[in-house]
C-alpha positions in Angstrom: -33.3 -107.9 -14.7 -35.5 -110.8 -13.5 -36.9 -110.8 -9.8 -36.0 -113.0 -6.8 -38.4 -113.8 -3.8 -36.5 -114.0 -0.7 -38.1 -116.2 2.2 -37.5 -114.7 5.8 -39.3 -115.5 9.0 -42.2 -113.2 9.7 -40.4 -111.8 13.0 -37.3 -110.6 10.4 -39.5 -108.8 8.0 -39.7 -105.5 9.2 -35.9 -106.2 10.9 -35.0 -106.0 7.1 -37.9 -103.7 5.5 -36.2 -100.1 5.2 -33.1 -99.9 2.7 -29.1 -100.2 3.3 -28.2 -97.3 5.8 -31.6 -96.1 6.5 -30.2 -98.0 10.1 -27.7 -98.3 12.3 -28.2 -101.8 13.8 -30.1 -105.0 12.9 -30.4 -107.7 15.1 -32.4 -110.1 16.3 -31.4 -112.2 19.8 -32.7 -115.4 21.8 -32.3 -119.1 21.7 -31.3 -122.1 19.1 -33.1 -123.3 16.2 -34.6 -119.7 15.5 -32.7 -119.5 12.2 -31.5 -116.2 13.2 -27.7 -116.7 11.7 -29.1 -118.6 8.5 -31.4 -115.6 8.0 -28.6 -112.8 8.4 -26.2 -114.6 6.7 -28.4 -114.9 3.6 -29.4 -111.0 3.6 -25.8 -110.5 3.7 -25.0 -112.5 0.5 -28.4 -110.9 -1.2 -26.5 -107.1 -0.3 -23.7 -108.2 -2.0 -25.2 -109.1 -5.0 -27.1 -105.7 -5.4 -24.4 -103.6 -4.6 -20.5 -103.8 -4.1 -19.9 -103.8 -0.5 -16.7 -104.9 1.6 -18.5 -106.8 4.3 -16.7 -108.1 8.3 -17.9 -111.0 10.3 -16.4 -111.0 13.5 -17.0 -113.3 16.6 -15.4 -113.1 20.2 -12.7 -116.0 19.8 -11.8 -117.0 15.7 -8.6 -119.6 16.0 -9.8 -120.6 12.3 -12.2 -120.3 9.6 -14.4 -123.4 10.4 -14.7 -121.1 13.7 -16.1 -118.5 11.9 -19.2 -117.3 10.3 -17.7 -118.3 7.2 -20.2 -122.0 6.9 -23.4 -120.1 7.6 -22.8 -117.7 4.8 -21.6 -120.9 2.1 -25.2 -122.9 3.6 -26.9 -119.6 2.8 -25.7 -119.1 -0.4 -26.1 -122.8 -1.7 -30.3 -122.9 -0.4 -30.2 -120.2 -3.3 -29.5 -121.3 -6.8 -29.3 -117.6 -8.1 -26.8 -116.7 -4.7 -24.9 -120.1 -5.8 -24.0 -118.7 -9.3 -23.1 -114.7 -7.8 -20.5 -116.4 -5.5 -17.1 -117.5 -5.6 -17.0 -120.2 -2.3 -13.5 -121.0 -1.4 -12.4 -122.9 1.5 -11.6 -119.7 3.3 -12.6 -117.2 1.4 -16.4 -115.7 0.0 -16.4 -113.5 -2.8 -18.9 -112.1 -5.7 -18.4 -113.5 -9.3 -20.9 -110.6 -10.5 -19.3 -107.6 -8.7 -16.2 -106.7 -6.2 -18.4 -107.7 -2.7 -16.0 -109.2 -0.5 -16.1 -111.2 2.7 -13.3 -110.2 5.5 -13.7 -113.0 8.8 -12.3 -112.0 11.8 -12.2 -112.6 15.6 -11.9 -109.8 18.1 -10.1 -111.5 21.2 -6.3 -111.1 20.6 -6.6 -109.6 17.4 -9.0 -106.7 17.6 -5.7 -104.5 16.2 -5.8 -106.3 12.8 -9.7 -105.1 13.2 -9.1 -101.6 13.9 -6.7 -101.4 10.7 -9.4 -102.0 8.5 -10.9 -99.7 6.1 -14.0 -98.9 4.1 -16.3 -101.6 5.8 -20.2 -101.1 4.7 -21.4 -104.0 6.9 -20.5 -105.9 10.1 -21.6 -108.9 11.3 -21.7 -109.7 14.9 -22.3 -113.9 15.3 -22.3 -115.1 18.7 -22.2 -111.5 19.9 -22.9 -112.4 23.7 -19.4 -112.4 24.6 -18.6 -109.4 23.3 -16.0 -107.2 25.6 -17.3 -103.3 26.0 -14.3 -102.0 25.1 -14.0 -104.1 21.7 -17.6 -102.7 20.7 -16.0 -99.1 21.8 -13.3 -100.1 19.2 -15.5 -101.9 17.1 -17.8 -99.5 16.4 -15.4 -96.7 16.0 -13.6 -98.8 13.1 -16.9 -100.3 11.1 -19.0 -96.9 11.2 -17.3 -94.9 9.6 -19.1 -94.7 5.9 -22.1 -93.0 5.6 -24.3 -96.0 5.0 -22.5 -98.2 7.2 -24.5 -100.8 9.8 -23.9 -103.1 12.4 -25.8 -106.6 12.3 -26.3 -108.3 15.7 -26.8 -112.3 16.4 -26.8 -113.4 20.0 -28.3 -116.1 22.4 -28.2 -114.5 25.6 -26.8 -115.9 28.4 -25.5 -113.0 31.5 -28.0 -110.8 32.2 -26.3 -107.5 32.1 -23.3 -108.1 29.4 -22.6 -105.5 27.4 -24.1 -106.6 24.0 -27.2 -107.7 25.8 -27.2 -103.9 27.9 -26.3 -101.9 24.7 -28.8 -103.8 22.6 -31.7 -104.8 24.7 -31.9 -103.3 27.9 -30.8 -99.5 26.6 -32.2 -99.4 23.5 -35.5 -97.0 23.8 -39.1 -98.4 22.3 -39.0 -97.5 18.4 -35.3 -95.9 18.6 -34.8 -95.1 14.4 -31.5 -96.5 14.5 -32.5 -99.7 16.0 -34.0 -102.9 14.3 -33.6 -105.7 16.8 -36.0 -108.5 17.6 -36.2 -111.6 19.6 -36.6 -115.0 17.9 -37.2 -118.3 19.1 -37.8 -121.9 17.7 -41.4 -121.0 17.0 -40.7 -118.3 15.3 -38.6 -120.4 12.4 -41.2 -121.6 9.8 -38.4 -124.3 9.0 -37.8 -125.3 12.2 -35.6 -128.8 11.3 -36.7 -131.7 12.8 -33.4 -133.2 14.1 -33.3 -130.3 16.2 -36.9 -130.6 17.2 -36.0 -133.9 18.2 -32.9 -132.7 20.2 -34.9 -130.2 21.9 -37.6 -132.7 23.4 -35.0 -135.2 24.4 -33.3 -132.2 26.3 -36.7 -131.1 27.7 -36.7 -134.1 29.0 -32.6 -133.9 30.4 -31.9 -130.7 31.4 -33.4 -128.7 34.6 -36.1 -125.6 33.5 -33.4 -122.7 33.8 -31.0 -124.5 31.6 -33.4 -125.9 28.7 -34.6 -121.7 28.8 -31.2 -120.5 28.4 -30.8 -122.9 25.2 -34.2 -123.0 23.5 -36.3 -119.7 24.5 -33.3 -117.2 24.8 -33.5 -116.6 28.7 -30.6 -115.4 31.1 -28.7 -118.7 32.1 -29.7 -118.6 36.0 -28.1 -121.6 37.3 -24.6 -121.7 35.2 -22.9 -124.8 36.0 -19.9 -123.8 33.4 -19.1 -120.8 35.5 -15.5 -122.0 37.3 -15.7 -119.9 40.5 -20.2 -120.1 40.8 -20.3 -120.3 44.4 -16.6 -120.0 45.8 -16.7 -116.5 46.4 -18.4 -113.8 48.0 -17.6 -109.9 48.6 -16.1 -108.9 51.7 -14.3 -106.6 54.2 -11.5 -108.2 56.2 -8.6 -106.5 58.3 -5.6 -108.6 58.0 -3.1 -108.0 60.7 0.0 -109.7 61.7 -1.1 -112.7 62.1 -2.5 -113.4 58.1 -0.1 -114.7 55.8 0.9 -112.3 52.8 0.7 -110.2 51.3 1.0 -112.4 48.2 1.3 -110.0 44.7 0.5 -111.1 41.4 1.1 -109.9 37.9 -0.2 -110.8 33.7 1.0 -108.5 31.3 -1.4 -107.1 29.3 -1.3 -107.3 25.3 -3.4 -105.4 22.4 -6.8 -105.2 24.2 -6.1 -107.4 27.2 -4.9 -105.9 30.6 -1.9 -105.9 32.6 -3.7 -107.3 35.6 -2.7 -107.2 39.4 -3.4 -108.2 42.6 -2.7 -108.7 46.2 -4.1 -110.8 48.3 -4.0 -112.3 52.0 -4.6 -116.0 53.6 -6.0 -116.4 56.9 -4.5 -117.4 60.0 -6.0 -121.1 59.4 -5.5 -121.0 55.7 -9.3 -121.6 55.0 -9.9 -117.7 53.6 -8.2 -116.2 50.3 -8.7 -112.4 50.8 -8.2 -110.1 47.5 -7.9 -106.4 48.5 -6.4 -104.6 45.9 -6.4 -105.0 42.1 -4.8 -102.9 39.6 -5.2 -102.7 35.5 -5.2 -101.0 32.6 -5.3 -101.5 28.7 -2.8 -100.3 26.3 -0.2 -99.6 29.8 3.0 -98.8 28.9 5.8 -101.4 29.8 8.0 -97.6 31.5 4.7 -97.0 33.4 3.9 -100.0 34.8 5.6 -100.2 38.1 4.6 -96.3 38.8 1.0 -97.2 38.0 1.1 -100.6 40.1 2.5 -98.5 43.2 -0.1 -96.1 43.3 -3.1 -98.7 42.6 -1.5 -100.9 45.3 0.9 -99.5 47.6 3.6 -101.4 48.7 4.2 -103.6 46.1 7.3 -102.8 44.7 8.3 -103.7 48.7 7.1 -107.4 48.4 7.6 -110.2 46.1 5.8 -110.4 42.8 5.3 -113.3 40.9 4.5 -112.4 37.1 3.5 -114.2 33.7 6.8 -115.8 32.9 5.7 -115.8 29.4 7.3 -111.9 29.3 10.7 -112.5 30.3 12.2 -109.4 28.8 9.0 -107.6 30.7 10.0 -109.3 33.8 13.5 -108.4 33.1 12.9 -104.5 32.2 11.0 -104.1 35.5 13.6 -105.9 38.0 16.2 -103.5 37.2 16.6 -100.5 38.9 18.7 -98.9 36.0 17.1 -100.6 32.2 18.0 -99.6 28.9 15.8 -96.9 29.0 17.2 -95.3 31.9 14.5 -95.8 34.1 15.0 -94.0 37.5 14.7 -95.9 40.7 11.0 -95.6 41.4 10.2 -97.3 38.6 10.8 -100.4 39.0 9.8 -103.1 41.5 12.4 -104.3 43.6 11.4 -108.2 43.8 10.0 -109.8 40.7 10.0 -113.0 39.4 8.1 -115.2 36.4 5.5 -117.9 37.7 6.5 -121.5 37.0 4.1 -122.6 34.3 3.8 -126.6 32.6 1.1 -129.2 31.5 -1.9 -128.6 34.0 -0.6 -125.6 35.8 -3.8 -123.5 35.2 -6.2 -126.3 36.5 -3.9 -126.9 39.6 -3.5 -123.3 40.0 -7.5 -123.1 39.9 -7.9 -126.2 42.5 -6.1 -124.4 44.8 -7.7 -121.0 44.8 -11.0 -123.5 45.1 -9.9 -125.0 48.2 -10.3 -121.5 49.9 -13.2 -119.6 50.7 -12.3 -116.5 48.6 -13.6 -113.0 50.3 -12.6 -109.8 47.3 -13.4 -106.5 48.4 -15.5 -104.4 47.2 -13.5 -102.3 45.7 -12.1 -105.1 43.3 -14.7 -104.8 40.6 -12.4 -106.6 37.7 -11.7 -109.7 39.9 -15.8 -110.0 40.7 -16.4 -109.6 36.9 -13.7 -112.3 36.4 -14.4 -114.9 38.9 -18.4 -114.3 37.5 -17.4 -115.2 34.0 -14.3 -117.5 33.7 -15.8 -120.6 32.9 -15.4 -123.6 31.5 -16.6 -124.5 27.7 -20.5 -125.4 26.7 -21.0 -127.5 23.7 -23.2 -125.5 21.3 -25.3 -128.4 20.4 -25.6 -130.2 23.4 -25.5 -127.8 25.8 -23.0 -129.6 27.8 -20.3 -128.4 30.1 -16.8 -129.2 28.7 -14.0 -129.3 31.2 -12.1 -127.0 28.3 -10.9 -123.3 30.0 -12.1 -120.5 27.9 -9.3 -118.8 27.3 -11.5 -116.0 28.7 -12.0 -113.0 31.7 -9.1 -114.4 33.2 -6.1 -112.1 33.6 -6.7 -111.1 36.9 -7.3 -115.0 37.8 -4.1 -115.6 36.2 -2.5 -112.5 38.7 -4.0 -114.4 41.6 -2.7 -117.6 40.5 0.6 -116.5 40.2 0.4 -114.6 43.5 -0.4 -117.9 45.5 2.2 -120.0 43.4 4.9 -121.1 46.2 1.8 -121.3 48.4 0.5 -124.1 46.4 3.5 -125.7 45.8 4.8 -125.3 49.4 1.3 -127.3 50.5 2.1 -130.0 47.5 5.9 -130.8 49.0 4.2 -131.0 52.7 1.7 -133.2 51.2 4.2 -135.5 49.7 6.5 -135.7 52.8 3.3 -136.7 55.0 2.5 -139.2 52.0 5.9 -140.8 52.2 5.9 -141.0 56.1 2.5 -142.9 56.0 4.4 -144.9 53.6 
């Protein structure tokens, strides 16, 4: 059997120096042009020629397979003309001519069920890993780790300082922890460093201010985010709403696989300038029978009140409004007043201009808004680093609830707009 001499950054040596399953985790994390996925994806194709392994690559969001880690892995393969004859490279599919290795592709948002169906996986890859929810590593992990030589590989650019992929593999991984393997790599640490991105990254030296050209190039915690949707609209805060505040206004998304039903209530100020979220309520994996009990005791009152929910559910919506369902639900389990939210082309983006044209005050008590109105944002290019006016599809449900909550607000402002309009008129 002849010999093959693989070519790694120096950084990734000792990342991929002890044998299969003598780790946990591999990784390496920071910012573009380090030829961290190229790297990865080629040790991964080198595995499956030596052995016979059944091998995931997941990301966040995967709508298709050009979204997936599916090009790296057919780039890697073809810089090797020995990898290039062990491989079968279809248009979405990877497979070994020389054994039974196979290549599985999936994304984790929406479908982490599929996921957790899996069997008999001796290696995951993790590509763009940043955005990675804690409960889908929980699940994750649990569903990947289950053979005896089984790892995890980790790829990620940093960008929040305290996510959970960037907590659970940098910040609370101890100094030479044997199940850990995970370095940070940079530009300069990539022998073959291209030169159209060497190019790209002077021009945006050149472009962008010093906390953005970090976050890109040198794999630093995105300080000043300008995709972030709600950066600088918000702030948490007490208020005592009496009589004389408007509301309360409920909201309500159903949940679905690892997304959660989502509620809140919230209050507008006497001179409409302040939004005021006071209560939330969630859960993953909540039954559709529990859902008004749980919403009554995580926000009282609400089956009192009117509650505007994801019309995309109508049979939820349906199940809930009635005080006797199919199921024979007793009284107190249903809420009293619900409706579904109006929804079109641009209702999200005029839903979102109208939250922004309050100062929003969320108590502190509503941890899953903050986290939300922190991280809903808008889309970055990858290779330019600019900000999209795309919505991620993203750390939004109980944005969605609040949307739906302030609904007939909005729209009662737009027909009072239009009747001032036409007077001027």
């Amino acid at each position: 059997m002849s010999n093959a001499v693989v070519k790694l950054p120096p950084k990734l040596v000792p990342v991929f120096a002890k044998a299969r399953g003598s780790l946990t985790y591999r990784g390496a994390h920071g910012g573009r042009g380090s030829g961290k996925s190229m790297s990865f994806a080629k040790m991964a194709a080198i595995w499956g020629v030596v052995e016979p392994l059944r091998i995931l690559c997941v990301r966040e969001i995967q709508s298709s397979i050009k979204d997936s880690f599916h090009a790296e892995l057919k780039a890697a393969i073809a810089s090797e003309e020995w990898l290039a004859k062990a491989y079968d490279v279809g248009i979405d599919y990877l497979r070994s001519t020389i054994n039974t290795t196979e290549f599985l592709f999936k994304g984790l948002y929406n479908n982490l069920t599929s996921v957790k169906s899996l069997a008999n996986i001796d290696l995951t890859v993790v590509e763009e890993a940043e955005d990675i929810s804690e409960d889908a590593w929980v699940a994750l992990e649990a569903t990947v780790l289950r053979k005896l030589k089984s790892e995890i590989w980790v790829i990620w650019n940093p960008k929040d300082e305290g996510s959970p992929t960037d907590t659970r593999f940098r910040v609370d991984v101890a100094a030479n922890d044997p199940d850990y393997a995970i370095v940070e790599m940079n530009a300069e640490d990539n022998p073959w460093f291209p030169i159209g991105l060497r190019k790209l990254r002077d021009k945006q030296k050149a472009k962008f201010d010093a906390a953005k050209f970090d976050w890109i190039w040198k794999g630093a915690y995105l300080t000043n985010d300008e995709s972030k949707i709600f950066a600088g609209a918000w702030v948490e805060g007490i208020r005592r709403p009496d009589d004389s505040w408007h509301g309360p206004y409920h909201g309500l998304d159903f949940g679905f696989a690892m997304d959660p039903t989502a509620a809140v209530r919230c209050w507008i100020s006497p001179d409409e300038t302040e939004l005021y979220i006071d209560k939330e309520a969630g859960k993953i994996g909540l039954e559709l029978d529990d859902t008004a009990k749980f919403l009554k005791a995580g926000i009282p009152g609400i089956d009192k009140h009117e509650v505007i929910a994801d019309s995309a559910r109508p049979e939820s919506i349906s199940h809930l409004g009635k005080a006797k369902t199919p199921n024979g639900l007793p009284k107190d389990d249903y809420l009293q007043r619900i409706e579904g939210a109006v929804k079109g082309p641009g209702s999200v983006e005029d839903g979102i201009d109208h939250l922004k044209t309050y100062s929003i005050i969320v108590h502190p008590a509503c941890q899953q808004v903050q986290n939300e109105l922190k991280r809903y944002s808008f889309k970055v290019d990858r290779l330019t680093g600019e900000v999209t006016r795309t919505i991620v599809d993203k750390y939004n449900h109980y944005i969605d609830a609040l949307r739906y909550a302030v609904e007939k607000v909005m729209k009662s402002k737009g027909r009072q707009v239009g009747m001032l309009m036409g007077k001027r008129r």
